[in-house]
Backbone bond lengths (Angstrom), bond angles and torsions (degrees), N, CA, C in turn:
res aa  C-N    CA-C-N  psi(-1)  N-CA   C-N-CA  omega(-1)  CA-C   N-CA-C  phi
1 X - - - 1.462 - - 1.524 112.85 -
2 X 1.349 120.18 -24.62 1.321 126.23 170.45 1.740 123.01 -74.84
3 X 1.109 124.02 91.81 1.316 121.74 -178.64 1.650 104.07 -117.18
4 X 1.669 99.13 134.77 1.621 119.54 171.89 1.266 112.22 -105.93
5 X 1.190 125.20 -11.24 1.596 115.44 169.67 1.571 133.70 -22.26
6 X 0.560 97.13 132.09 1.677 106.94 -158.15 1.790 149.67 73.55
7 X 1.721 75.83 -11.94 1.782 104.05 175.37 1.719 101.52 -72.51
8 X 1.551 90.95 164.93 1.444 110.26 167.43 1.096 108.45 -134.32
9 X 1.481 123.89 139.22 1.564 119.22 -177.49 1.958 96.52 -133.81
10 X 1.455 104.32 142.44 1.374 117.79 158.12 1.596 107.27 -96.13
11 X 0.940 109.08 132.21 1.791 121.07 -178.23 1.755 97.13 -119.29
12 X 0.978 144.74 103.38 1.176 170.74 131.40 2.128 105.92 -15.37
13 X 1.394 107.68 106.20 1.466 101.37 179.19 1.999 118.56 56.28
14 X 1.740 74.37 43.04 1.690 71.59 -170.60 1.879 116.94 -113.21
15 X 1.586 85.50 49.03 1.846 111.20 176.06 1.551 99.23 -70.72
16 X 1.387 125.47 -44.44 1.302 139.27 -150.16 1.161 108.52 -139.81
17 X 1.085 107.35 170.73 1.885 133.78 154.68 1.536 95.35 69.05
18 X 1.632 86.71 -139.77 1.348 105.63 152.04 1.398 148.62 -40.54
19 X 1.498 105.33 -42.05 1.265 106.87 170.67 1.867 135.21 -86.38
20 X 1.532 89.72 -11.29 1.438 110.33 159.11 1.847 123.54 -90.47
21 X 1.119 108.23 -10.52 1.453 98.01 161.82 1.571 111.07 -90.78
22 X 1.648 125.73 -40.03 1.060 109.45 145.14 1.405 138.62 -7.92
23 X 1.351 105.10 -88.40 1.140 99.81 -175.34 1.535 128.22 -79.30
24 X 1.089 104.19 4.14 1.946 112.70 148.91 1.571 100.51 -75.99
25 X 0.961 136.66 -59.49 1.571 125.56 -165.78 1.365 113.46 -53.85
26 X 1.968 109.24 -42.89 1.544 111.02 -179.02 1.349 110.30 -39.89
27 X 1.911 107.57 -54.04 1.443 132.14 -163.45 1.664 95.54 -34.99
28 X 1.451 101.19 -58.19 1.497 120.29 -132.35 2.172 96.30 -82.88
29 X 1.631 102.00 -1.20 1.406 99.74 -170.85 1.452 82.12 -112.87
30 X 1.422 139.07 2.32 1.524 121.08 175.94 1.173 113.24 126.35
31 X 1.887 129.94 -18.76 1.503 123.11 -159.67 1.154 100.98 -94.31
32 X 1.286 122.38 179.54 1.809 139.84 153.23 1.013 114.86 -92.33
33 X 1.161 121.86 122.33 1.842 126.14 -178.28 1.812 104.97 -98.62
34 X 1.388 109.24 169.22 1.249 137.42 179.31 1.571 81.37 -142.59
35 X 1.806 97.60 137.09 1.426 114.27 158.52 1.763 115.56 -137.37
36 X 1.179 120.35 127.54 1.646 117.22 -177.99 1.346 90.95 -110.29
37 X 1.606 102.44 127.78 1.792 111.97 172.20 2.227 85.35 -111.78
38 X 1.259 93.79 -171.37 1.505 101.57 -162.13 1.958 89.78 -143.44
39 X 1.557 108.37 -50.63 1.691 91.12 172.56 1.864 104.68 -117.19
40 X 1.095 128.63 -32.21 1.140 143.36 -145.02 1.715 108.27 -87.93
41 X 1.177 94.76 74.01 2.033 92.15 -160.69 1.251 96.94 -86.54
42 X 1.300 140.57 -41.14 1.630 149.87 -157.33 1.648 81.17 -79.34
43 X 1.369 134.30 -68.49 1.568 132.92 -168.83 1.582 91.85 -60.26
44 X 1.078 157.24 -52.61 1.794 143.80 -144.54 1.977 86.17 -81.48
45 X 1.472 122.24 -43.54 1.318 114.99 -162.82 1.825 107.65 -76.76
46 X 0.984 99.22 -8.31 1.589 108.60 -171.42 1.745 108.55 -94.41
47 X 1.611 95.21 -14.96 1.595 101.27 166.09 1.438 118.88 -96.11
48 X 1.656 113.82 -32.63 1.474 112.41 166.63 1.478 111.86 -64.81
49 X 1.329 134.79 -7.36 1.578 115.99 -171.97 1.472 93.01 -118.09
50 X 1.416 128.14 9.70 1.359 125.79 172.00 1.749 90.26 -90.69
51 X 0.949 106.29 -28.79 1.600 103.68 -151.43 1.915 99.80 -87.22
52 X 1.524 105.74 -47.90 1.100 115.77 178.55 1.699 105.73 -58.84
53 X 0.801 129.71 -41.29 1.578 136.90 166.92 1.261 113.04 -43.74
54 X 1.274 126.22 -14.56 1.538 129.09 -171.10 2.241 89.98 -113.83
55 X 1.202 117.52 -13.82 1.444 92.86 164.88 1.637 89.55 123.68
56 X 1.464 120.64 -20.65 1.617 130.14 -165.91 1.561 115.80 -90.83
57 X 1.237 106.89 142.50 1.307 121.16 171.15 1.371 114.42 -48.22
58 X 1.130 151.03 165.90 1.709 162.18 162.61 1.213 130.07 -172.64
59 X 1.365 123.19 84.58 1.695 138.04 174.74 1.588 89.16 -79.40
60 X 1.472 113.02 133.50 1.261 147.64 178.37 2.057 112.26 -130.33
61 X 1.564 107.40 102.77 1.001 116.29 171.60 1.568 139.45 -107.97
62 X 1.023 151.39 127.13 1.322 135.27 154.60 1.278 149.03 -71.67
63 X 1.468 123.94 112.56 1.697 127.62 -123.25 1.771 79.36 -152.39
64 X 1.013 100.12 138.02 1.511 127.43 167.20 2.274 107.03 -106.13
65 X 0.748 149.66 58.67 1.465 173.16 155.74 1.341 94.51 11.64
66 X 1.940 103.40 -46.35 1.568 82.63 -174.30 1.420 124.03 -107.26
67 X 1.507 98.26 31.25 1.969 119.00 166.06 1.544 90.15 -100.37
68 X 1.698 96.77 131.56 1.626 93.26 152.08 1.163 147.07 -118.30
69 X 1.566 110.34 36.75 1.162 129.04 158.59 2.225 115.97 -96.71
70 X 1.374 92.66 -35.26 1.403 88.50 155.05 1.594 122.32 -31.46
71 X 1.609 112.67 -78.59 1.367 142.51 146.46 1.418 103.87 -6.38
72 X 1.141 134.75 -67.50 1.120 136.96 -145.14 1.832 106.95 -94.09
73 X 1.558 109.36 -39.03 1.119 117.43 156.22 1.890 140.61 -49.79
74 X 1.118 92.31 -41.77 1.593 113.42 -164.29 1.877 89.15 -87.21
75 X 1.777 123.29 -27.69 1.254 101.26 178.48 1.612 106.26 -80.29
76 X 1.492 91.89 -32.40 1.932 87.03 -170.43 1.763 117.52 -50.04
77 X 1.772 101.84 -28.63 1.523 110.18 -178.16 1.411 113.36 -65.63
78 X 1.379 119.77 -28.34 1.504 127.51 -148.78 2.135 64.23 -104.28
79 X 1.048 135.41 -131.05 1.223 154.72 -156.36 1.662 99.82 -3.68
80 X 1.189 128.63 -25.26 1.499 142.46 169.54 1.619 106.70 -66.31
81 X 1.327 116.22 -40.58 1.649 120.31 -169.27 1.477 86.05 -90.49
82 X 1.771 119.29 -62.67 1.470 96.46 -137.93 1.526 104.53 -88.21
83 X 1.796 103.66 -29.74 1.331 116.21 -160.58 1.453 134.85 103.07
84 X 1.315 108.73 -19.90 1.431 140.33 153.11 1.370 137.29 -167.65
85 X 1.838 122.98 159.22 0.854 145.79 171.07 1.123 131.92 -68.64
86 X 1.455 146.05 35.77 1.551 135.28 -169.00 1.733 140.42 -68.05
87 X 1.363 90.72 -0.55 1.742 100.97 162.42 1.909 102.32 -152.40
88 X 1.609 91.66 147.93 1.429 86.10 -169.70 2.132 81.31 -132.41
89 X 1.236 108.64 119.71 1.410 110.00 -170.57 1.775 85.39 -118.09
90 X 1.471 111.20 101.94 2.057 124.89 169.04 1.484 95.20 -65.96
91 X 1.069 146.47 81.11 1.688 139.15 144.76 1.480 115.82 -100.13
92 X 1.254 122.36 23.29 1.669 108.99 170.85 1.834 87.20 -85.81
93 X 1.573 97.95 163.31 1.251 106.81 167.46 1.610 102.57 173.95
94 X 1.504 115.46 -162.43 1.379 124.44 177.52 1.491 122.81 -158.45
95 X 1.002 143.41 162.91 1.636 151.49 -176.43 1.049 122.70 -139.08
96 X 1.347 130.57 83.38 1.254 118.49 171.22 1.633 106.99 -120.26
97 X 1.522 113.97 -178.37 1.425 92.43 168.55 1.282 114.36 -146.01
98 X 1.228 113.95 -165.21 1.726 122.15 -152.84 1.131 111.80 164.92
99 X 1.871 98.55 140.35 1.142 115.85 -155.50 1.316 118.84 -103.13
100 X 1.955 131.32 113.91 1.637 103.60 -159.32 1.526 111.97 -72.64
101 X 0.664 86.73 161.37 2.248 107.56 -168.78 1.409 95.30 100.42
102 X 0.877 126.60 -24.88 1.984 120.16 -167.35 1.280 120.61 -127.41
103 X 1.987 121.52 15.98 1.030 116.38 -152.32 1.839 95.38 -109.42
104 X 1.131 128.39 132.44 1.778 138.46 173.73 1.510 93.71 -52.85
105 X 1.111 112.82 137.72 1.836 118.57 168.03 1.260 94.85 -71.64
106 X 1.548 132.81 -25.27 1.696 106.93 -173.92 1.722 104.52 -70.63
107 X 1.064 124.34 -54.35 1.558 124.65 162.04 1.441 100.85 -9.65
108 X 1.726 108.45 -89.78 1.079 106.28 -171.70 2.058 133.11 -35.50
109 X 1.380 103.69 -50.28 1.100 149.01 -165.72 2.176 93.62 -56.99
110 X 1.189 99.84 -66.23 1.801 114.59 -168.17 2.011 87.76 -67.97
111 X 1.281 98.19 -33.48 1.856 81.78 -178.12 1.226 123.10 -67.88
112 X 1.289 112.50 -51.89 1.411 132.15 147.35 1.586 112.10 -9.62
113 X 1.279 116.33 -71.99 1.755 140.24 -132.93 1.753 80.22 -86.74
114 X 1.676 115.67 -33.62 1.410 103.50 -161.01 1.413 98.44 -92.64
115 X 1.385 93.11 -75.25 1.626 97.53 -172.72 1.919 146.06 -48.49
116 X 1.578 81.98 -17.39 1.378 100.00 -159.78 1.843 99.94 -118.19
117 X 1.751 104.23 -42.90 1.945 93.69 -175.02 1.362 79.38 -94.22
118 X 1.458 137.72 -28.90 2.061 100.18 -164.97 1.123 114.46 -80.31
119 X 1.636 123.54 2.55 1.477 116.40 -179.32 2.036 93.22 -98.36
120 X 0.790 108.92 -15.17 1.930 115.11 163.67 0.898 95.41 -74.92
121 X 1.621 153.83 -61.81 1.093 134.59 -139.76 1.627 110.63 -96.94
122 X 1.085 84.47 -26.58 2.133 106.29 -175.38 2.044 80.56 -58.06
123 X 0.888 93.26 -68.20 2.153 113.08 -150.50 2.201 87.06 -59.45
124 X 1.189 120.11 -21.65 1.188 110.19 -170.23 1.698 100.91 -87.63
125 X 0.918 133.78 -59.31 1.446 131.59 151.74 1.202 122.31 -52.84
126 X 1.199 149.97 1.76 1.607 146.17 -175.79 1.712 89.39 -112.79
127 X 1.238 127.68 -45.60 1.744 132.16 -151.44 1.843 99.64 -76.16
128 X 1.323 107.72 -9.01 1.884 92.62 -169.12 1.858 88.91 -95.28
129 X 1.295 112.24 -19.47 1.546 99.65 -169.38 1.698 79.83 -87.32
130 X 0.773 147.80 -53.53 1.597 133.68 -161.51 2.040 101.68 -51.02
131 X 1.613 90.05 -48.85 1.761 85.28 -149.90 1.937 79.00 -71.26
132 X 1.347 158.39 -10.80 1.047 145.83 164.15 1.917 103.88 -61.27
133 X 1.238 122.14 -41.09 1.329 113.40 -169.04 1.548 95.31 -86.12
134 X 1.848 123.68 -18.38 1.563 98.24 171.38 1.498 100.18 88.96
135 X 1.519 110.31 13.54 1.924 95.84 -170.82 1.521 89.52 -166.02
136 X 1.690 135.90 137.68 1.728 121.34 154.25 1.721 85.08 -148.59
137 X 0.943 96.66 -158.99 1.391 143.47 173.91 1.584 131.62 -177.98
138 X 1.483 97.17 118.46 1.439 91.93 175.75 1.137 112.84 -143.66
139 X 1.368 135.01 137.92 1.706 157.27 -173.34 1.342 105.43 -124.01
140 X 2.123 93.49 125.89 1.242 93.15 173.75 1.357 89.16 -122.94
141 X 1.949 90.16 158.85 1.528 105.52 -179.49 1.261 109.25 -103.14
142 X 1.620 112.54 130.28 1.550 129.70 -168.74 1.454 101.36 -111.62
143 X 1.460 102.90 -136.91 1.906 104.34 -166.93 1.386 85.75 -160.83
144 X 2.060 132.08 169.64 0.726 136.18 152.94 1.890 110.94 -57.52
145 X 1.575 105.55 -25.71 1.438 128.70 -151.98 1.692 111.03 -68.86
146 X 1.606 105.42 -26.92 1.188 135.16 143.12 1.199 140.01 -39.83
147 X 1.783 108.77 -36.62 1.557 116.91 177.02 1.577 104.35 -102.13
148 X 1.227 111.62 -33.17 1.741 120.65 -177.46 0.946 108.68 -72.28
149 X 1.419 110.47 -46.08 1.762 102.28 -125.69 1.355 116.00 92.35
150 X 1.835 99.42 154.65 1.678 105.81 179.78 1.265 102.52 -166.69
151 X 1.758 111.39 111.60 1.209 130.59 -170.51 1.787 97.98 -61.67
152 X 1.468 108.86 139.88 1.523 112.13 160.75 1.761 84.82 84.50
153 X 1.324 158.23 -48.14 1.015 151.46 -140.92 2.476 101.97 -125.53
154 X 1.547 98.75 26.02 1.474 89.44 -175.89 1.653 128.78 -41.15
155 X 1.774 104.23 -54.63 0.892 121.77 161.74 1.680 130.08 -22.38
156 X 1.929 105.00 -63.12 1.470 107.27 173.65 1.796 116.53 -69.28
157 X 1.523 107.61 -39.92 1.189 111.17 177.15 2.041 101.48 -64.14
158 X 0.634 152.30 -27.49 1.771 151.72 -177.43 1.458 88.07 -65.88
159 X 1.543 113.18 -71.96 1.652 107.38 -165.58 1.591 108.92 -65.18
160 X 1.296 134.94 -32.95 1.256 99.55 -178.83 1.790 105.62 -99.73
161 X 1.282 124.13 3.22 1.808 115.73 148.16 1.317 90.01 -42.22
162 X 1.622 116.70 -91.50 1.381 106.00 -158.33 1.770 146.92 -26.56
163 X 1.736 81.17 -33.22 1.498 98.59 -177.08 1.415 98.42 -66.61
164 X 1.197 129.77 -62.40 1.183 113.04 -174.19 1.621 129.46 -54.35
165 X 1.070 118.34 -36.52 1.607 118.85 157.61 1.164 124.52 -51.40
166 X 1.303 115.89 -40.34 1.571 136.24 157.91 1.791 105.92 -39.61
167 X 1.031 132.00 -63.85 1.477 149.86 -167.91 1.540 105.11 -74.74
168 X 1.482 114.32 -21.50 1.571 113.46 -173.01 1.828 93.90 -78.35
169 X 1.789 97.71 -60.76 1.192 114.36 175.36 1.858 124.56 -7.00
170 X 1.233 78.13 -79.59 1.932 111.87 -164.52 1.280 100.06 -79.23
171 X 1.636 133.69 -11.34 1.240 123.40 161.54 1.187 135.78 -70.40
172 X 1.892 108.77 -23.82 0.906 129.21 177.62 1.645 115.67 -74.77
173 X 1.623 99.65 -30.97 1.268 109.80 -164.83 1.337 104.95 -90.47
174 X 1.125 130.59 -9.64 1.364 128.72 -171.34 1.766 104.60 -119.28
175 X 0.650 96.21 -31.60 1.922 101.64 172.35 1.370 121.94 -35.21
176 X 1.672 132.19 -12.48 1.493 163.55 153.29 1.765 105.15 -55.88
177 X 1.481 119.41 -42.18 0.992 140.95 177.07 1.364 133.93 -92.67
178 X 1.234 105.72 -11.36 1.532 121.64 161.68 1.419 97.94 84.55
179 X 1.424 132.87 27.23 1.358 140.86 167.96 1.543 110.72 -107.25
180 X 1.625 88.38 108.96 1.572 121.37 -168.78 1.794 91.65 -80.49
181 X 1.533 120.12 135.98 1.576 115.69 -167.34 1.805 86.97 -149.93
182 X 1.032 105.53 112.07 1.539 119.48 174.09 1.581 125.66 -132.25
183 X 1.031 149.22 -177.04 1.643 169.81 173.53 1.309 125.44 -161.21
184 X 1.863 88.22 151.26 1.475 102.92 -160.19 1.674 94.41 -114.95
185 X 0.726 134.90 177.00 1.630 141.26 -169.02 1.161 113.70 -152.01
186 X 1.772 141.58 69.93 1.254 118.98 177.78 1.244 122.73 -70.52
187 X 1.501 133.10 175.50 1.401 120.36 149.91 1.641 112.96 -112.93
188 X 0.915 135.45 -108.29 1.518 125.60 -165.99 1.801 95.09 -76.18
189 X 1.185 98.86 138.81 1.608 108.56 173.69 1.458 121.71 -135.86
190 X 1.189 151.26 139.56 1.309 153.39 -169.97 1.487 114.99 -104.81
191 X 1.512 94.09 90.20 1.943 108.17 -160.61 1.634 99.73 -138.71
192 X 0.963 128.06 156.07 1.627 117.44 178.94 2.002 112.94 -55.41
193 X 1.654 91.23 -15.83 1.513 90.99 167.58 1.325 137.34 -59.94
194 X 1.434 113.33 -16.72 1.537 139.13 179.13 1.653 97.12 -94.40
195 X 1.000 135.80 -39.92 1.691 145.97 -119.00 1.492 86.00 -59.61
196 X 1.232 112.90 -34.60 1.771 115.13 -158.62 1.785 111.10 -81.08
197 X 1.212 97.27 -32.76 1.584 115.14 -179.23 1.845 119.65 -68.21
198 X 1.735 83.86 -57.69 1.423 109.27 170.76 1.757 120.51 -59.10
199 X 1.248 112.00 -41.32 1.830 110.85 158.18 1.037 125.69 -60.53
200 X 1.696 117.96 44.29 1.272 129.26 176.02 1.575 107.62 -149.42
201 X 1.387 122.11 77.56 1.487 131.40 -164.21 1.305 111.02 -39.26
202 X 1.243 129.77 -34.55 1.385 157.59 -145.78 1.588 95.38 -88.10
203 X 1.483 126.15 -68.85 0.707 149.24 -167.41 2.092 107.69 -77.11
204 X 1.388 121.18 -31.04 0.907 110.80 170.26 1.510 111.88 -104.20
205 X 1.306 123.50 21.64 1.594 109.98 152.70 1.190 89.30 -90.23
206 X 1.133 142.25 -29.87 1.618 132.71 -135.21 2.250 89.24 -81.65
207 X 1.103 97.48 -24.96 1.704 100.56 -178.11 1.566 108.18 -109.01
208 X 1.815 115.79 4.20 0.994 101.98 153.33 1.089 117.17 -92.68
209 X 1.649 130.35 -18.63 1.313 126.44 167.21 1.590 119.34 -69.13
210 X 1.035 120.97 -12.96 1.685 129.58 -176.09 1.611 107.92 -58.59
211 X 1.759 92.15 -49.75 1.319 107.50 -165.38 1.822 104.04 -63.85
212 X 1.224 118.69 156.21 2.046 132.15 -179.90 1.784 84.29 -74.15
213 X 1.387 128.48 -64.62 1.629 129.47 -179.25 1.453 103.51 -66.12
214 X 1.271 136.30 -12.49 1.434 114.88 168.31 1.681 102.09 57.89
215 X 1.171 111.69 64.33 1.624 121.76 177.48 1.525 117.20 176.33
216 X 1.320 128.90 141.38 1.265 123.19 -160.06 1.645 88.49 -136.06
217 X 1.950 92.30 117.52 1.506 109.81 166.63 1.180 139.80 12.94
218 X 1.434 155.90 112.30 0.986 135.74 162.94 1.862 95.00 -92.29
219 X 1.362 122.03 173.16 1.296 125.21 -159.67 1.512 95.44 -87.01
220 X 1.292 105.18 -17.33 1.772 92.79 -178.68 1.791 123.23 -74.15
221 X 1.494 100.18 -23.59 1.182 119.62 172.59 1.591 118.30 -64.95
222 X 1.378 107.94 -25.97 1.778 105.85 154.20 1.077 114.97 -76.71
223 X 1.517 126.39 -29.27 1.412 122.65 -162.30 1.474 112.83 -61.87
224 X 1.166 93.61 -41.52 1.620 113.02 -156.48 2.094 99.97 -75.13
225 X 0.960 106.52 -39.40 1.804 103.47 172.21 1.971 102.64 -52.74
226 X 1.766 90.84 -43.47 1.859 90.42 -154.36 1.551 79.41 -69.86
227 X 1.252 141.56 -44.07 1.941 113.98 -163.33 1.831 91.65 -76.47
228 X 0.867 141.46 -42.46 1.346 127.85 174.00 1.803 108.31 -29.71
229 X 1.497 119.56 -80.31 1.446 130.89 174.90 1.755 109.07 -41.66
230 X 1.156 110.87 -21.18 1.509 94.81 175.52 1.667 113.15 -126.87
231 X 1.515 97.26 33.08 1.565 105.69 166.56 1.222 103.22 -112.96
232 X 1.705 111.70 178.13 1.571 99.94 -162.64 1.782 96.93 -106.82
233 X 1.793 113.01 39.41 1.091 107.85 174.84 2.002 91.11 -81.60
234 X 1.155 110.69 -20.97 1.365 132.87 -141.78 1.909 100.66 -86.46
235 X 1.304 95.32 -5.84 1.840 113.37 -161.95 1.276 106.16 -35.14
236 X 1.387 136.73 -75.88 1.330 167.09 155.93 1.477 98.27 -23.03
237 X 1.118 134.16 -23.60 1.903 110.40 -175.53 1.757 103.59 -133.83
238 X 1.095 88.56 153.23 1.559 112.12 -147.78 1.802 106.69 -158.20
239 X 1.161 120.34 117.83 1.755 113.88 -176.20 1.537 118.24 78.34
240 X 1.382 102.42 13.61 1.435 113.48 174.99 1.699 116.65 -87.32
241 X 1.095 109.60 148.15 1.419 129.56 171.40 1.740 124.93 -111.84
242 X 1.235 97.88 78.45 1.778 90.32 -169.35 1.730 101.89 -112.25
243 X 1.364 82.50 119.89 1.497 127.45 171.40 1.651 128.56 -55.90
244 X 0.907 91.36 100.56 1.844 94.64 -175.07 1.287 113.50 -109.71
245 X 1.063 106.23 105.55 1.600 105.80 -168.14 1.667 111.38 -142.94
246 X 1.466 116.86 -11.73 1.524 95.84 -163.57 1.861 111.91 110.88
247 X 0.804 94.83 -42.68 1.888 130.62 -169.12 1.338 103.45 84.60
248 X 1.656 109.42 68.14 1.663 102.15 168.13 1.666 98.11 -95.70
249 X 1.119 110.98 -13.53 1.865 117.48 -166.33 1.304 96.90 -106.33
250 X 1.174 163.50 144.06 1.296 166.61 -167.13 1.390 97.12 -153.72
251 X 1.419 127.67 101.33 1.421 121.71 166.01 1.890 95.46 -161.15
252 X 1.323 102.16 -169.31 1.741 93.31 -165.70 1.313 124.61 91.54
């Protein structure tokens, strides 16, 4: 029931994880993807020839998120080929952590620059070709860490709080324009973003038991909410925050 045919979507950090099953699923419902990786060039090309193998378009760029002329470049290339933007999926980001009283402002500072201004800066250049076509969609990817909080991790939990206020914001403001603006919220996910945490058996039952399903994410299990929010089963919601977690987060 989900068809992208004819859409174009930018998927943001979509070498890996999350944002690479994405944009196999877009493939696999009909759209053409754009993916910007930042280090991972051998992983972003290994998703365009998975994808192209299925019959689909795939522009693959290299974008630094928290330059914003990068940003600004990599859309003018894509809007030059296709002519427009019709899904804009924010999943680049980062995790590291730090402790307050002991934390480097550059820590702070690069989380900030990624997670929080390149999904501003991405949506400020992507939103004039949408509100010209009169139609977008865009999903940003947040964290449970966002709605809680996350001891040892303030920094990441601040930028994606924000994001989500960010997404309430601009939904409102763009909703005149027929630009549908939503978020997804995972909580523990199994992406090379964990890889370091998760090589500790001990430590990853201990968060498979946390979880009510007693199971921790595979990346496709985000994917599949974000093509939901930017299909037109999705028409009707707008400023939403849906939570993927297992039901360890209960809010909504």
């Amino acid at each position: 029931m989900i068809h992208l045919e004819g859409k174009k979507a930018l998927i943001t950090g979509g070498s890996r994880g999350i944002g690479r099953a994405t944009a196999i699923l877009f493939a696999k419902a009909g759209g053409d993807v754009v993916i910007s990786f930042r280090i991972q060039e051998e992983a972003a090309k290994n998703v365009r020839e998975v994808i192209e193998k299925m019959g689909r378009e795939c522009l693959v760029f290299r974008a630094d998120l928290s330059r914003k002329k990068e940003i600004q470049q990599m859309v003018e290339k894509i809007t030059n080929k296709w002519g427009q933007i019709d899904i804009l999926v924010n999943n680049a980001g980062v995790w590291t952590s730090g402790e307050i009283g002991n934390m480097e402002k550059r820590i702070w500072d690069e989380t900030m620059k990624i997670n929080l201004e390149g999904v501003f800066h991405t949506c400020n250049e992507v939103v004039p070709y949408m509100k010209e076509k009169k139609r977008g969609w865009i999903i940003n990817v947040s964290s449970t860490a966002g709605i809680r909080g996350e001891a040892f991790h303030s920094h990441y939990a601040a930028s994606k709080g924000a994001l989500i206020s960010f997404t309430k914001s601009i939904a409102v403001e763009l909703a005149p324009f027929n630009i549908r603006v939503n978020c997804v919220a995972p909580g523990w996910v199994d992406t090379d973003m964990c890889a370091e945490v998760f090589s500790d058996p001990e430590f990853r039952r201990s968060v498979e038991e946390s979880v009510p399903l007693k199971r921790i994410a595979p990346a496709e299990d985000i994917a599949g909410p974000i093509l939901f929010l930017a299909s037109d089963l999705a028409r009707h919601i707008s400023g939403e925050v849906l939570n993927v977690n297992g039901g360890s987060v209960l809010c909504g």
